[in-house]
matplotlib code that plots the C-alpha trace (Angstrom):
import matplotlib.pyplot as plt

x = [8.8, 11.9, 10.4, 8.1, 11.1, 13.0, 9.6, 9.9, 13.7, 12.7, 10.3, 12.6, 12.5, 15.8, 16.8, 16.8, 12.9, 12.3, 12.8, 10.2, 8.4, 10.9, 10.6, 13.0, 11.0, 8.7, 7.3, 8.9, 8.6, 10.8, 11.7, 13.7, 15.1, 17.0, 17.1, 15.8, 19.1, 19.2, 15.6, 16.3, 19.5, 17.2, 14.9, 17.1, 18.9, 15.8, 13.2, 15.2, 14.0, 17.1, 16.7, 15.1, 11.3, 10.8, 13.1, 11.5, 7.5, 8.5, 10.2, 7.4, 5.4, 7.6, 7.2, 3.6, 3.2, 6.3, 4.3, 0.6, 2.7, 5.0, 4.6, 7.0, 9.5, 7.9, 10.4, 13.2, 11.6, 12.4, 14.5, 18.2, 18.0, 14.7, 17.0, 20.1, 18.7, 20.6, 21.2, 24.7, 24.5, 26.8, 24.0, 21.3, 17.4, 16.8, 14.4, 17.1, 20.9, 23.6, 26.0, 28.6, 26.2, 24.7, 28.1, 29.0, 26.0, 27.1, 30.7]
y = [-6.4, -8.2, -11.5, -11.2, -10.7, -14.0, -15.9, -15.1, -16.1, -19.6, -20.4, -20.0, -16.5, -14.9, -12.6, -9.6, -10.6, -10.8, -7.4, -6.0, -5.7, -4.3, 0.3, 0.9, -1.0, 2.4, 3.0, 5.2, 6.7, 5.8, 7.7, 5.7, 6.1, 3.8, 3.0, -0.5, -2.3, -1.3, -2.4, -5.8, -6.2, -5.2, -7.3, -10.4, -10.4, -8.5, -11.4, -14.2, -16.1, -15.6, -12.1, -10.3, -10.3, -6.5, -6.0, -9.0, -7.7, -4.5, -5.4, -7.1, -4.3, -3.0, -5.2, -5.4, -1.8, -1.6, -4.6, -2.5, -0.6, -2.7, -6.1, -7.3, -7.0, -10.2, -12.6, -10.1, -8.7, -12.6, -13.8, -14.2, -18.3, -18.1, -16.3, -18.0, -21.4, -22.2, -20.5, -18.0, -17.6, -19.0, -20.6, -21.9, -21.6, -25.1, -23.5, -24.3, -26.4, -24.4, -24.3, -26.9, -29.5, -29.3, -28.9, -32.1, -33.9, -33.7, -35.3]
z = [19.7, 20.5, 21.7, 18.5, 16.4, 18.4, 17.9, 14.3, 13.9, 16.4, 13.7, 10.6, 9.5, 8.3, 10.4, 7.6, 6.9, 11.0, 11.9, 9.5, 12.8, 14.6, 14.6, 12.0, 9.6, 8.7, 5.3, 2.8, -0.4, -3.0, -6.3, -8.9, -12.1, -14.2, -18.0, -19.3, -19.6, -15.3, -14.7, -16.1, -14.0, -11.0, -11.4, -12.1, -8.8, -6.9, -8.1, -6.9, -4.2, -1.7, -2.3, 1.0, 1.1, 0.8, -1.5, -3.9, -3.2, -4.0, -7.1, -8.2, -7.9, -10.0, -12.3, -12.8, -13.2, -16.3, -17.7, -17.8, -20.7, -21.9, -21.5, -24.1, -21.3, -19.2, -20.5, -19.2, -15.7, -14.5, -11.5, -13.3, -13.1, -15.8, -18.0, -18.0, -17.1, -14.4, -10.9, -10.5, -7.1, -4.8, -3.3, -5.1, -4.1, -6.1, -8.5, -11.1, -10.9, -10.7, -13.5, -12.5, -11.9, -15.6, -16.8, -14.2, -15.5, -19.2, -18.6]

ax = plt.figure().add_subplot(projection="3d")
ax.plot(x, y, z, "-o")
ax.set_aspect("equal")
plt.show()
């Protein structure tokens, strides 16, 4: 497993995604509650492309089973950039500019 895992990290993996293969990375179940003000807070920083892998597909799971009952919520189950329009991360992904440079672009 480990030379798979330093294959993985060689060909650009991030190392949090890489040791998905590695024997702690078992399946589990998972019981969650939150109320719909939580869920869309979630799901804005748990969508996000820098956000690990299996934390994002599992979020989207998520996702598509809130929306098979309420799908009015599909504007707000979004990665927090689609929301706001621009990215508040520290770092951005490039999906969307960050805040200073529309702000930098205006002046």
């Amino acid at each position: 497993c480990k030379i798979i895992y330093d294959d993985l990290l060689e060909l650009g993996l991030k190392k949090e995604d890489a040791r998905a293969i590695l024997p702690n990375a078992t399946p589990t179940n998972l019981i969650m509650t939150c109320n719909l003000r939580e869920l869309i807070h979630i799901c804005n920083l748990r969508l996000c492309t820098r956000a690990q892998l299996e934390i994002r597909t599992l979020f989207k799971k998520i996702v598509e089973e809130v929306l098979k009952n309420e799908s009015w919520l599909k504007d707000y189950l979004v990665p927090q950039c689609e929301r706001l329009g621009y990215c508040p991360e520290g770092k951005s992904c490039g999906r969307k500019q960050k805040l200073e440079e529309i702000t930098n672009a205006k002046s």
